[in-house]
PDB file of N, CA, C and O in Angstrom:
ATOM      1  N   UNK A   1      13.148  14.155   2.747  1.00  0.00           N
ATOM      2  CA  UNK A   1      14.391  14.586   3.337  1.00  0.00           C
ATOM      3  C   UNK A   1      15.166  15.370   2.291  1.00  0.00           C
ATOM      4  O   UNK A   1      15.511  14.752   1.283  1.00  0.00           O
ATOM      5  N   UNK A   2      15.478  16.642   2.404  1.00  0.00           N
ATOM      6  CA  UNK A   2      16.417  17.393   1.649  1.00  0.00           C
ATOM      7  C   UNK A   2      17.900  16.817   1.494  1.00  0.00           C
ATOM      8  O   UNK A   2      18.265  15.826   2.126  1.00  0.00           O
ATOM      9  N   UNK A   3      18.378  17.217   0.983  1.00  0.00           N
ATOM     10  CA  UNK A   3      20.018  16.458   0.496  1.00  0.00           C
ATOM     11  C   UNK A   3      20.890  18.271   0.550  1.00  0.00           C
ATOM     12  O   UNK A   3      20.736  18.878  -0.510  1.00  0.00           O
ATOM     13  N   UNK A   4      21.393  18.749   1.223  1.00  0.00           N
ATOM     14  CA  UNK A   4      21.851  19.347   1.139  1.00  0.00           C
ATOM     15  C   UNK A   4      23.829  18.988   0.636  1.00  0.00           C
ATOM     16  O   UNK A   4      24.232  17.986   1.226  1.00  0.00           O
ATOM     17  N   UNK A   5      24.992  19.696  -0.344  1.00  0.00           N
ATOM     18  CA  UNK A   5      25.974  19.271  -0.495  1.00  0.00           C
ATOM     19  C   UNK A   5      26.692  19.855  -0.589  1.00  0.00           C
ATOM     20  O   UNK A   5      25.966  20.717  -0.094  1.00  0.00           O
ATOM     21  N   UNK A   6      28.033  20.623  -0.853  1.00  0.00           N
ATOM     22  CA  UNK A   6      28.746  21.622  -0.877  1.00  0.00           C
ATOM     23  C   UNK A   6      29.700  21.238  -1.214  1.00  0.00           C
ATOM     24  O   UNK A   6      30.208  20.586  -0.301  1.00  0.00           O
ATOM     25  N   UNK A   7      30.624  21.274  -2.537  1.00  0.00           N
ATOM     26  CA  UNK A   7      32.008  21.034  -3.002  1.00  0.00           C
ATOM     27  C   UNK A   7      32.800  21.719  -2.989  1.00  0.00           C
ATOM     28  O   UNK A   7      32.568  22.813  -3.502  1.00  0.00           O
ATOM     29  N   UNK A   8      33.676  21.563  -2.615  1.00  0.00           N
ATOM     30  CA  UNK A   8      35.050  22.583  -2.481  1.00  0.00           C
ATOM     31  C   UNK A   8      35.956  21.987  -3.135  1.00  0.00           C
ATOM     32  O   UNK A   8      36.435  20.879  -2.894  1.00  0.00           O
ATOM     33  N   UNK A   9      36.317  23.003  -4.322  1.00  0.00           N
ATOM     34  CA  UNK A   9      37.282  22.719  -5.579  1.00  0.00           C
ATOM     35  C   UNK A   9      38.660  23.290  -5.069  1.00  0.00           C
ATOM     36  O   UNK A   9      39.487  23.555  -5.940  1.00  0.00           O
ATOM     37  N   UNK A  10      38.969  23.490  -3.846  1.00  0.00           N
ATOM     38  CA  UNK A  10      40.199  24.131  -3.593  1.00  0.00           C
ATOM     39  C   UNK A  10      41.430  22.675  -4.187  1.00  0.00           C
ATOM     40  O   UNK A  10      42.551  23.005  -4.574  1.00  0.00           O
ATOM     41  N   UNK A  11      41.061  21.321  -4.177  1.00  0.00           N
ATOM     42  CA  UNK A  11      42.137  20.361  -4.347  1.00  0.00           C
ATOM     43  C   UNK A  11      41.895  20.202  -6.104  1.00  0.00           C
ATOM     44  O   UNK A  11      41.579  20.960  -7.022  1.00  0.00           O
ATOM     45  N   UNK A  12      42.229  18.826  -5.958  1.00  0.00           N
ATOM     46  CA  UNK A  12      42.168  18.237  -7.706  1.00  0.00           C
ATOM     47  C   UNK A  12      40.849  17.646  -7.799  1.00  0.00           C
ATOM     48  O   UNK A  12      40.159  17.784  -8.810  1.00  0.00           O
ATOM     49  N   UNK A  13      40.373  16.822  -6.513  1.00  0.00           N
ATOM     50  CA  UNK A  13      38.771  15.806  -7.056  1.00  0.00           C
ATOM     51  C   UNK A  13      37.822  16.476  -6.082  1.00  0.00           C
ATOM     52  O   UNK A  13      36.718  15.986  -6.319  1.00  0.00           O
ATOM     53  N   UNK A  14      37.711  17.431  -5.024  1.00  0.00           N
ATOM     54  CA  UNK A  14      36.676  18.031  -4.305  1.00  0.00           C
ATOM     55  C   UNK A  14      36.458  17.231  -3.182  1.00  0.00           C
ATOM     56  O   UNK A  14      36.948  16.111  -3.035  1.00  0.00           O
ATOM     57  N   UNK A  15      35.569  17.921  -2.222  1.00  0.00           N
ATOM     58  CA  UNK A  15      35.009  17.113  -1.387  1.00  0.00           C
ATOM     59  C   UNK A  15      33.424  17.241  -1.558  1.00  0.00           C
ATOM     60  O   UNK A  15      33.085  18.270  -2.141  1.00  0.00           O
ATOM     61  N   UNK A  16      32.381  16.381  -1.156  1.00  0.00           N
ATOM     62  CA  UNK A  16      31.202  16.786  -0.787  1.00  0.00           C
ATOM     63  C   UNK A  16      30.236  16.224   0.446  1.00  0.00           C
ATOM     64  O   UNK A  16      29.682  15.126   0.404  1.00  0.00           O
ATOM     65  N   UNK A  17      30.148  16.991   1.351  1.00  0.00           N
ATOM     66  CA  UNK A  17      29.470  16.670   2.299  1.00  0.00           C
ATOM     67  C   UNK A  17      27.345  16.480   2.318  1.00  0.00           C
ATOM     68  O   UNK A  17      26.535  17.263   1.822  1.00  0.00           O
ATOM     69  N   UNK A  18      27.105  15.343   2.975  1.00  0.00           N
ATOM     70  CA  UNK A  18      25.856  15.104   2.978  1.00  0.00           C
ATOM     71  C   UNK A  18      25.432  15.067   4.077  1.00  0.00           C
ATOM     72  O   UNK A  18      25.796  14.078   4.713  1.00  0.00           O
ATOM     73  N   UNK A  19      24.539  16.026   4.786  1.00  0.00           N
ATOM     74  CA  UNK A  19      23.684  15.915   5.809  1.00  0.00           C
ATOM     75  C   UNK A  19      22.431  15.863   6.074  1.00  0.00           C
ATOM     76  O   UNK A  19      21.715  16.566   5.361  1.00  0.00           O
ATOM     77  N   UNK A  20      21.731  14.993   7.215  1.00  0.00           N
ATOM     78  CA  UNK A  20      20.179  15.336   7.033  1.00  0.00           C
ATOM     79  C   UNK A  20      19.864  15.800   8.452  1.00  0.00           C
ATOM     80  O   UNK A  20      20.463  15.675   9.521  1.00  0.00           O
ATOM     81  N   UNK A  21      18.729  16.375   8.098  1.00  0.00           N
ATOM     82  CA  UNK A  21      18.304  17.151   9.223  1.00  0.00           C
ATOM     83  C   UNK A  21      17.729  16.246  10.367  1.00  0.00           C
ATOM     84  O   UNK A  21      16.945  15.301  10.279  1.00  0.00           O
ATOM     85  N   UNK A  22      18.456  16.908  11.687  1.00  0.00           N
ATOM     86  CA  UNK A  22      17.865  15.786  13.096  1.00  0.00           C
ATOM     87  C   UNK A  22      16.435  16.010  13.140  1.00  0.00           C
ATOM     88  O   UNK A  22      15.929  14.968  13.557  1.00  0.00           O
ATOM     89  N   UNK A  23      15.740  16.689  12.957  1.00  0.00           N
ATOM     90  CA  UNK A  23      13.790  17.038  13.006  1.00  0.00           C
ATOM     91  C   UNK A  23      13.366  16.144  12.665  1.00  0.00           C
ATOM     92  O   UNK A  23      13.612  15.658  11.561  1.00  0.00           O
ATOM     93  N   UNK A  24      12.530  15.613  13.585  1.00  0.00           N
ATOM     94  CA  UNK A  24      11.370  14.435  13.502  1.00  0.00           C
ATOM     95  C   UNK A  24       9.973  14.843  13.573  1.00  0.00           C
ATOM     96  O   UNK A  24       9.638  15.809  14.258  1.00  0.00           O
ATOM     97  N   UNK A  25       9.113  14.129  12.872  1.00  0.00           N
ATOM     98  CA  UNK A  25       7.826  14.313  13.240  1.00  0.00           C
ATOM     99  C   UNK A  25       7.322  13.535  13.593  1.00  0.00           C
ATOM    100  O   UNK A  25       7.519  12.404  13.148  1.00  0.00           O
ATOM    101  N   UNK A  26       6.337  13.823  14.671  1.00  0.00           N
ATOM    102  CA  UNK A  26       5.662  12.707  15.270  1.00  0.00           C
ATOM    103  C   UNK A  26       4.018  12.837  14.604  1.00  0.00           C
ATOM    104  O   UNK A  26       3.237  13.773  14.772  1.00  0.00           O
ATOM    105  N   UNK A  27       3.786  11.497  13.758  1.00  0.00           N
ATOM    106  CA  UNK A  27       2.326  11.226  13.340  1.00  0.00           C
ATOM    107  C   UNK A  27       1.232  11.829  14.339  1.00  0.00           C
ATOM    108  O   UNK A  27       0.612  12.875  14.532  1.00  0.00           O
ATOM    109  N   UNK A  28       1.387  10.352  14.932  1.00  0.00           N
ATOM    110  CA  UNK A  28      -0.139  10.295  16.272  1.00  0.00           C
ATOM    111  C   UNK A  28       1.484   9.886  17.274  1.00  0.00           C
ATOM    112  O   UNK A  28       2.460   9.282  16.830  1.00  0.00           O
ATOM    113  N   UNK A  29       1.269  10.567  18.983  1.00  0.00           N
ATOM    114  CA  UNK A  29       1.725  10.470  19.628  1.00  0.00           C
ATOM    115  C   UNK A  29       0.958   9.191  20.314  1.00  0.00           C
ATOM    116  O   UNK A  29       1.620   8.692  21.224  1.00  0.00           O
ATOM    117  N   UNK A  30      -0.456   8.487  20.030  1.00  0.00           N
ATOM    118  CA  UNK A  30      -1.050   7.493  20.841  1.00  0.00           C
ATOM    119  C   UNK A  30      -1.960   6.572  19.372  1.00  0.00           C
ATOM    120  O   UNK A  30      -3.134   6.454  19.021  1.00  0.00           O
ATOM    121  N   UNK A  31      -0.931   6.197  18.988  1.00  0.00           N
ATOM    122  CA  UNK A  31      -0.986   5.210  18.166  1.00  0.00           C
ATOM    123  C   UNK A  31      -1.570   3.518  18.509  1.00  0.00           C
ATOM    124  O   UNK A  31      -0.810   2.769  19.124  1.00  0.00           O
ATOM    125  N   UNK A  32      -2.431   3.204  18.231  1.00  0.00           N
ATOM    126  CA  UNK A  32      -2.926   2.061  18.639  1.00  0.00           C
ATOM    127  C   UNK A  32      -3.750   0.830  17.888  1.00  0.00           C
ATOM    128  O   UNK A  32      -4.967   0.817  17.703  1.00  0.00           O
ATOM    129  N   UNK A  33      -2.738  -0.273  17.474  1.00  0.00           N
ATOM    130  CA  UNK A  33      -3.445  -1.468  16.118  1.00  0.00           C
ATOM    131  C   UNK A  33      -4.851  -1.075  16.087  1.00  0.00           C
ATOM    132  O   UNK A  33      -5.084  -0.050  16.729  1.00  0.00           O
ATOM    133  N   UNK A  34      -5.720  -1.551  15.584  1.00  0.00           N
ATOM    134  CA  UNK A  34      -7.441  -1.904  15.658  1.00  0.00           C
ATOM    135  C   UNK A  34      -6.942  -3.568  15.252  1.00  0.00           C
ATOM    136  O   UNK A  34      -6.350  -3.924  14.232  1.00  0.00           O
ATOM    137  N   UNK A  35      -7.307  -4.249  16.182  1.00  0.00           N
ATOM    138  CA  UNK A  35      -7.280  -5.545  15.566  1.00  0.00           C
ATOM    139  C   UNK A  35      -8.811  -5.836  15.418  1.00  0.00           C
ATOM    140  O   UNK A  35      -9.739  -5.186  15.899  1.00  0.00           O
ATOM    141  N   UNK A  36      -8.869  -7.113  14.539  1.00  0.00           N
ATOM    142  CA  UNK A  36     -10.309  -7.623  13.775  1.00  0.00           C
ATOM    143  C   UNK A  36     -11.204  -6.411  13.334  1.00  0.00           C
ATOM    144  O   UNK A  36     -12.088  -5.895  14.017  1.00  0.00           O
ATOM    145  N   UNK A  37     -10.715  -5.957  11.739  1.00  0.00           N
ATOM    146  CA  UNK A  37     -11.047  -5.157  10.783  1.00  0.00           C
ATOM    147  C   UNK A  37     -11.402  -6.017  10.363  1.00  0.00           C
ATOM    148  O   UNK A  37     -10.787  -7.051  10.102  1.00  0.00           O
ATOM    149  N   UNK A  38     -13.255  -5.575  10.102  1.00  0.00           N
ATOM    150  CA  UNK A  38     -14.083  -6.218   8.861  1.00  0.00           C
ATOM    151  C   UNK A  38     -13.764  -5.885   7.607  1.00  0.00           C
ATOM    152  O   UNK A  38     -13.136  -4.851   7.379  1.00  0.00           O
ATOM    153  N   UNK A  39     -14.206  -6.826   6.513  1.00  0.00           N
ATOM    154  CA  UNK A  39     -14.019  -6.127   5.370  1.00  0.00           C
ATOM    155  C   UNK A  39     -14.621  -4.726   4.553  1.00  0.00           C
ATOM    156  O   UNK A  39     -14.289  -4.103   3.544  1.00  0.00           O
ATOM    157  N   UNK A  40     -15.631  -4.616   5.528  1.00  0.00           N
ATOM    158  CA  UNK A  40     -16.791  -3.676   5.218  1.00  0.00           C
ATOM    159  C   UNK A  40     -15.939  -2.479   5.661  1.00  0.00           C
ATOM    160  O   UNK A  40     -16.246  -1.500   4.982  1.00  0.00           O
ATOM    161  N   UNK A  41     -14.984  -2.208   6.551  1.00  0.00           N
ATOM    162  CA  UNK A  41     -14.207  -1.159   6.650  1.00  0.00           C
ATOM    163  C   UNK A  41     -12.700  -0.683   5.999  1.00  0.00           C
ATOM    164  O   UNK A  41     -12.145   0.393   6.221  1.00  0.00           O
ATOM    165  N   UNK A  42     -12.220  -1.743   5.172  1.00  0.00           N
ATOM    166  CA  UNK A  42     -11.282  -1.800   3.712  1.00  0.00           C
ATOM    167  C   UNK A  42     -12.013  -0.426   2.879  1.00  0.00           C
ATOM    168  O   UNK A  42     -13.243  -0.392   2.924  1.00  0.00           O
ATOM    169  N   UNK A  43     -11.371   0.588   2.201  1.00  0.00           N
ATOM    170  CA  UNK A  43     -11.760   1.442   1.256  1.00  0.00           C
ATOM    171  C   UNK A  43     -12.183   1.001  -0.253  1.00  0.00           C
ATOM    172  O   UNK A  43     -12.982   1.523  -1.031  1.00  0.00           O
ATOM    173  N   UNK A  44     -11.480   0.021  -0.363  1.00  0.00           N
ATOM    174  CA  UNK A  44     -11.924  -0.440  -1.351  1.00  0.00           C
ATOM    175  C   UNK A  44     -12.228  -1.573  -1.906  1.00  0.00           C
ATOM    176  O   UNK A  44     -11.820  -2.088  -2.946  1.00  0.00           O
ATOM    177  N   UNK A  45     -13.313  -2.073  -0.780  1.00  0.00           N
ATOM    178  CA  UNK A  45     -13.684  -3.330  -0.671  1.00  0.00           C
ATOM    179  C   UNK A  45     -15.563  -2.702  -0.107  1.00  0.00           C
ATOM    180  O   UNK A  45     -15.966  -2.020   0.835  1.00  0.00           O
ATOM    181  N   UNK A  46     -16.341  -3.498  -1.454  1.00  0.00           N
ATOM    182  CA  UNK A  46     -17.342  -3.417  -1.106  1.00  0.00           C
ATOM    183  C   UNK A  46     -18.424  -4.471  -0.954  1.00  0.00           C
ATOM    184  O   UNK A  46     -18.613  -5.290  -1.853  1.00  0.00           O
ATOM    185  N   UNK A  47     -19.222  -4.467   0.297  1.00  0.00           N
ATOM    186  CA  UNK A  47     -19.568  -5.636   0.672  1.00  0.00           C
ATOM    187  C   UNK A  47     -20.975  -5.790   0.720  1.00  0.00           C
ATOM    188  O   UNK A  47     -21.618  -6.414   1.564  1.00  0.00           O
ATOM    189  N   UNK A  48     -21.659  -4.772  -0.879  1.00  0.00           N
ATOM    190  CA  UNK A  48     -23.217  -5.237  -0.661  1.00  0.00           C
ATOM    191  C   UNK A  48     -23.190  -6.486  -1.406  1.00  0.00           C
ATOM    192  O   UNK A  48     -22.478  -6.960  -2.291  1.00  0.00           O
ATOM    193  N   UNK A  49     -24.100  -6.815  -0.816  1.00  0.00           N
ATOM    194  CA  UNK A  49     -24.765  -8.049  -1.374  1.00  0.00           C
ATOM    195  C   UNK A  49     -24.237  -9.366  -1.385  1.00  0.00           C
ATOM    196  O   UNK A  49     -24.533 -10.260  -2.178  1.00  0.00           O
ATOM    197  N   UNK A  50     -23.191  -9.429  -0.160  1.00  0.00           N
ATOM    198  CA  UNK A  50     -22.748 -10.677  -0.040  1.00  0.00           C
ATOM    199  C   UNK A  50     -23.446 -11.448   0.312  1.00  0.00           C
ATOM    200  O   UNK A  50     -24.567 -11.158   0.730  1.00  0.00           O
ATOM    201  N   UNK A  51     -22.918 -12.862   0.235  1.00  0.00           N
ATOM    202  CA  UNK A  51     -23.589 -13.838   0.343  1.00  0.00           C
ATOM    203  C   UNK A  51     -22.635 -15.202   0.693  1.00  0.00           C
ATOM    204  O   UNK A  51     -21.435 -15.127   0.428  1.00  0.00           O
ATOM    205  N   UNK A  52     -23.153 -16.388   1.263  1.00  0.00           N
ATOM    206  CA  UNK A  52     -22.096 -17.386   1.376  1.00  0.00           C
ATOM    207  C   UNK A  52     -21.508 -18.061   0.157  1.00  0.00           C
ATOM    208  O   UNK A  52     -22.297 -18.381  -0.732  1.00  0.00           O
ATOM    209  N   UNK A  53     -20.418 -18.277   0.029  1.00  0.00           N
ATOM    210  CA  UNK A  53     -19.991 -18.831  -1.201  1.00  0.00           C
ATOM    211  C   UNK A  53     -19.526 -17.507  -1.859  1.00  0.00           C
ATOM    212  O   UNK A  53     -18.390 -17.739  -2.272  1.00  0.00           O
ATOM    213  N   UNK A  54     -19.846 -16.299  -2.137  1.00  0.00           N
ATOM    214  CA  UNK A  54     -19.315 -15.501  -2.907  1.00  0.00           C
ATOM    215  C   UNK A  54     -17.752 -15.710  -3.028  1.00  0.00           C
ATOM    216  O   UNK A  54     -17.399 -16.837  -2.679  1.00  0.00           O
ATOM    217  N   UNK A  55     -16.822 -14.935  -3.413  1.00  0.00           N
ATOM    218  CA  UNK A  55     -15.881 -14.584  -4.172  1.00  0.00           C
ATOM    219  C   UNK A  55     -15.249 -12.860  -4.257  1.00  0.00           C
ATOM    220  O   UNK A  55     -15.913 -12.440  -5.205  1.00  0.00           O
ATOM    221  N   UNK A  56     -14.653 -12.067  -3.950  1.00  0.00           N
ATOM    222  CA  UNK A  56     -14.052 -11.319  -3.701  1.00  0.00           C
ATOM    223  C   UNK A  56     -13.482 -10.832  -5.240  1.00  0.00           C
ATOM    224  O   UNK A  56     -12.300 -11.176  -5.195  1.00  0.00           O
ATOM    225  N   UNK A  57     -13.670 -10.332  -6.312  1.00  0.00           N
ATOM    226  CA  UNK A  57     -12.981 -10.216  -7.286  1.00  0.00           C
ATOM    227  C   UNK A  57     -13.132  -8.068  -7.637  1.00  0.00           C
ATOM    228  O   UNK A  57     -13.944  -7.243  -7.218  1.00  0.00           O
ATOM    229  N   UNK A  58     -12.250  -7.975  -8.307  1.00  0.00           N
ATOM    230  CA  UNK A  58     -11.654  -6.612  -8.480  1.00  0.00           C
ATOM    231  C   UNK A  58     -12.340  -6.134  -9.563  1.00  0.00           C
ATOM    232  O   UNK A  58     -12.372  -6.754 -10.626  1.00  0.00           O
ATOM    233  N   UNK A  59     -12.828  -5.207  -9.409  1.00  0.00           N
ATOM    234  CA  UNK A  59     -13.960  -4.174 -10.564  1.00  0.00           C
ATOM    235  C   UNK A  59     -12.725  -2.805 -11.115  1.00  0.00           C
ATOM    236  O   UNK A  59     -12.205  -2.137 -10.222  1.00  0.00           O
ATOM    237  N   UNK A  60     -12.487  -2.613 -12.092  1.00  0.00           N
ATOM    238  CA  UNK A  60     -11.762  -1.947 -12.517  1.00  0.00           C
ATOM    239  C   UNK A  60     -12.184  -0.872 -12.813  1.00  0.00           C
ATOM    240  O   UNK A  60     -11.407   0.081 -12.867  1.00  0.00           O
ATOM    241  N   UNK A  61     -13.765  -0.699 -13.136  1.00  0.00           N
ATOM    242  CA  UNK A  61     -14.507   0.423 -12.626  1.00  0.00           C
ATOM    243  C   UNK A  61     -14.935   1.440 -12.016  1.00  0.00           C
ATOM    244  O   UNK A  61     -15.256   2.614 -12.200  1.00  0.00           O
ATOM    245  N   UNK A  62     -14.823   0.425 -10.998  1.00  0.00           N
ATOM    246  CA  UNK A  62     -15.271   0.779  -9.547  1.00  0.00           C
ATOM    247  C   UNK A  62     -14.054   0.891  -8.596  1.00  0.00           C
ATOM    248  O   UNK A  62     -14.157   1.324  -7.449  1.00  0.00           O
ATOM    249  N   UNK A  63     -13.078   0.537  -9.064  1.00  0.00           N
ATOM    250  CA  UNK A  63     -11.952   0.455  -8.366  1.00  0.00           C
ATOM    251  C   UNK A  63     -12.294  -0.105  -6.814  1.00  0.00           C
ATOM    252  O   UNK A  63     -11.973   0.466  -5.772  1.00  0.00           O
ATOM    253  N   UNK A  64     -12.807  -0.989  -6.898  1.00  0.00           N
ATOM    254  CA  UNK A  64     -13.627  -1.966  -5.879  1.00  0.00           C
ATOM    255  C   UNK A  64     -13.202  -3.132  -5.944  1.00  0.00           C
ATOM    256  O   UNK A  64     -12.719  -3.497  -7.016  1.00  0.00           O
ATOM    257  N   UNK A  65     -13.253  -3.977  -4.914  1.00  0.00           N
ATOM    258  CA  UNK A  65     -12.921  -5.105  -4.932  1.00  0.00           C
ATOM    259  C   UNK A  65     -14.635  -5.334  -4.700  1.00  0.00           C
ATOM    260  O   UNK A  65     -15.215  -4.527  -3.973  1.00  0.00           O
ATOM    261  N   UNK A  66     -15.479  -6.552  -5.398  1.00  0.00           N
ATOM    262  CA  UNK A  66     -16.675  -6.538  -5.327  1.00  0.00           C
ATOM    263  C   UNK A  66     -16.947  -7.805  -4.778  1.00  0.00           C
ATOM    264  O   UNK A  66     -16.019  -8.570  -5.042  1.00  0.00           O
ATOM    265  N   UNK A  67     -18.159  -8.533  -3.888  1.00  0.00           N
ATOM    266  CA  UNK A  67     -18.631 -10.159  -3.972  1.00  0.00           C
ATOM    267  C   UNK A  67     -19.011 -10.294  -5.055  1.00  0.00           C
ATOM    268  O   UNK A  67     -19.676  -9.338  -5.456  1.00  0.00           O
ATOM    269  N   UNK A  68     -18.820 -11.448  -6.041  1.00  0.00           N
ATOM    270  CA  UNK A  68     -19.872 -11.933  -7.047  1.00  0.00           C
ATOM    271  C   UNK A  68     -19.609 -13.236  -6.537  1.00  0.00           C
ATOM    272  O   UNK A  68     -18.735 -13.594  -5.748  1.00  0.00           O
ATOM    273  N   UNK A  69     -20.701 -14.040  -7.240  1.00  0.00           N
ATOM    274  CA  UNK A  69     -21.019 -15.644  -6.873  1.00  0.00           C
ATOM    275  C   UNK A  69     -20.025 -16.360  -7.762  1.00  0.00           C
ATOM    276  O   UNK A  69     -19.785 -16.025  -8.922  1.00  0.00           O
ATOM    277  N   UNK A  70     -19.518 -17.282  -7.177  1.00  0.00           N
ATOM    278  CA  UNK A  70     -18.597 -18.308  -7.797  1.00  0.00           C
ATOM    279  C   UNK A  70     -19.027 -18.707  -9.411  1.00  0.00           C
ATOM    280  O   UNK A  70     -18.394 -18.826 -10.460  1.00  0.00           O
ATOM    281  N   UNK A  71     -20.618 -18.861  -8.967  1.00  0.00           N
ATOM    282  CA  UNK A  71     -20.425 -18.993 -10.973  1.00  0.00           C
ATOM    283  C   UNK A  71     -20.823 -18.285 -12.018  1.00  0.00           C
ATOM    284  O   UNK A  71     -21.012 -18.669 -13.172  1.00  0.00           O
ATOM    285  N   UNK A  72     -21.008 -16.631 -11.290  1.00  0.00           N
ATOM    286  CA  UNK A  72     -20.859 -15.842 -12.736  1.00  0.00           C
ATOM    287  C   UNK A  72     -19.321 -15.718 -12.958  1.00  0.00           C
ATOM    288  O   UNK A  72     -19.118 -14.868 -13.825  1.00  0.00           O
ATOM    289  N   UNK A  73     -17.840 -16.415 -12.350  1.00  0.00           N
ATOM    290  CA  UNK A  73     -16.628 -15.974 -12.751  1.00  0.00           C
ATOM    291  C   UNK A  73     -16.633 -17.203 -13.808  1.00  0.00           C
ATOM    292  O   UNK A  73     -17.099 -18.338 -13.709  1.00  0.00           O
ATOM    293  N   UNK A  74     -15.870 -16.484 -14.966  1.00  0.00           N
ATOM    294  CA  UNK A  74     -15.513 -16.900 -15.974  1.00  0.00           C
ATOM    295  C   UNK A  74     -13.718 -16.814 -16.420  1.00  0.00           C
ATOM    296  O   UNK A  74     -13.070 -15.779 -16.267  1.00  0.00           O
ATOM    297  N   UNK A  75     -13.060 -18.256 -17.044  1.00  0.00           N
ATOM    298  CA  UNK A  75     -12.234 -17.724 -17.294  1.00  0.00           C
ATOM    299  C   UNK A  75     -11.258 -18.977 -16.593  1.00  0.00           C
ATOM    300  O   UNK A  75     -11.704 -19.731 -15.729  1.00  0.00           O
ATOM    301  N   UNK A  76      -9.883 -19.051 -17.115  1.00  0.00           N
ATOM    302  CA  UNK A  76      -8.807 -19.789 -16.350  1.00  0.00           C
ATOM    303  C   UNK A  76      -8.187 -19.243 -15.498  1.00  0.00           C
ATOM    304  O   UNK A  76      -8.271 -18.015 -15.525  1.00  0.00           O
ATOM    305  N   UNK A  77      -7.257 -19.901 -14.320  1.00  0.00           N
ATOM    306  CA  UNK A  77      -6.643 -19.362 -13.794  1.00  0.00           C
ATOM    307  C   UNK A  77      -5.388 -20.248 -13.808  1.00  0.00           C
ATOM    308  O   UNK A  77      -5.184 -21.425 -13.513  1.00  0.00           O
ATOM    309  N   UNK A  78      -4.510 -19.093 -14.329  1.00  0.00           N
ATOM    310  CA  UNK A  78      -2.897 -19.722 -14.759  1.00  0.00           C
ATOM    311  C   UNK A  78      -2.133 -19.661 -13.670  1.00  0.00           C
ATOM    312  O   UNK A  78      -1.300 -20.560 -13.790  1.00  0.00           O
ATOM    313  N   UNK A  79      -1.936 -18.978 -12.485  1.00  0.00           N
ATOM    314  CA  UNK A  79      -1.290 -18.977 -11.689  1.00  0.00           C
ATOM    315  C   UNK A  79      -1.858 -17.906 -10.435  1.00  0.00           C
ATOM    316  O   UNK A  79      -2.670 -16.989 -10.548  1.00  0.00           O
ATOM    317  N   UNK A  80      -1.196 -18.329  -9.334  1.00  0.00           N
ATOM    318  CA  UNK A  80      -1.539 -17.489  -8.189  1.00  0.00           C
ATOM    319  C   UNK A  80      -0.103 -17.287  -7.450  1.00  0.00           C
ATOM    320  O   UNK A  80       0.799 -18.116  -7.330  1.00  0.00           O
ATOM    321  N   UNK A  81      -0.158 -15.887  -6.972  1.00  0.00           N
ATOM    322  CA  UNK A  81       0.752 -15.575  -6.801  1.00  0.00           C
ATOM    323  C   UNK A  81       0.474 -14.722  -4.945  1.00  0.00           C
ATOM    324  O   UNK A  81      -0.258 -13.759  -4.718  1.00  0.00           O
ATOM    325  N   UNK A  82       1.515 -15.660  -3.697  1.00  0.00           N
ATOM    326  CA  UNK A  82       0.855 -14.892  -2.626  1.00  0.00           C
ATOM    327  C   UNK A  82       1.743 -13.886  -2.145  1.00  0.00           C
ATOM    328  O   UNK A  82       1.580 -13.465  -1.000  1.00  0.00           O
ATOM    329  N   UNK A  83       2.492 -13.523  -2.730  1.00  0.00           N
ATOM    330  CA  UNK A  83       3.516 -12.240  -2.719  1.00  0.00           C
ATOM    331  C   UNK A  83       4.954 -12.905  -1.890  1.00  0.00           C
ATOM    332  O   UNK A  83       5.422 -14.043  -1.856  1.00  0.00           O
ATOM    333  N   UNK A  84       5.377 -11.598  -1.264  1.00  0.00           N
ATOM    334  CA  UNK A  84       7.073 -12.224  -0.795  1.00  0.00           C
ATOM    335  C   UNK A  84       6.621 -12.317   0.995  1.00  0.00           C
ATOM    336  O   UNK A  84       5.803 -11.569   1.531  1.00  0.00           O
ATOM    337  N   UNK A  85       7.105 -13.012   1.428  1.00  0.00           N
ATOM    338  CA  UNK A  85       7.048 -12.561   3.140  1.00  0.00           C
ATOM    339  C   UNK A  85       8.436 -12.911   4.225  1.00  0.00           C
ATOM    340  O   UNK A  85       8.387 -12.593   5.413  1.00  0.00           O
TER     341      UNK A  85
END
């Protein structure tokens, strides 16, 4: 959105006006959820070689979220955090 403003020094402190433009855009005019998305269709979630029991962990590489098996993860876990809602 542009900010358009205009001061007029005719007084002692000015005025300045802010307007935005009425124009809308419309995305998709037929917008419609997909409910029950696999994970296999996430961009960056990749799902060879899963298996039961795997684990979901983040490749920094790959910028992937990858399966590995519960016990090649190594390491503590100090806290979990499930965001705000």
């Amino acid at each position: 959105m542009a900010v358009n403003a205009r001061i007029n020094t005719t007084g002692a402190i000015g005025r300045a006006t802010v307007r935005s433009p009425t124009k809308t855009t419309i995305a998709s005019q037929n917008f419609a959820a997909k409910p029950n998305v696999s994970l296999g269709e996430v961009n960056d979630v990749s799902t060879v070689g899963v298996q039961n029991g795997f684990t979901l962990v983040f490749n920094s590489n790959s910028g992937k979220f990858e399966a590995q098996a519960a016990a090649n993860l190594t390491g503590t876990i100090t806290s979990i955090s499930g965001g705000s809602f």
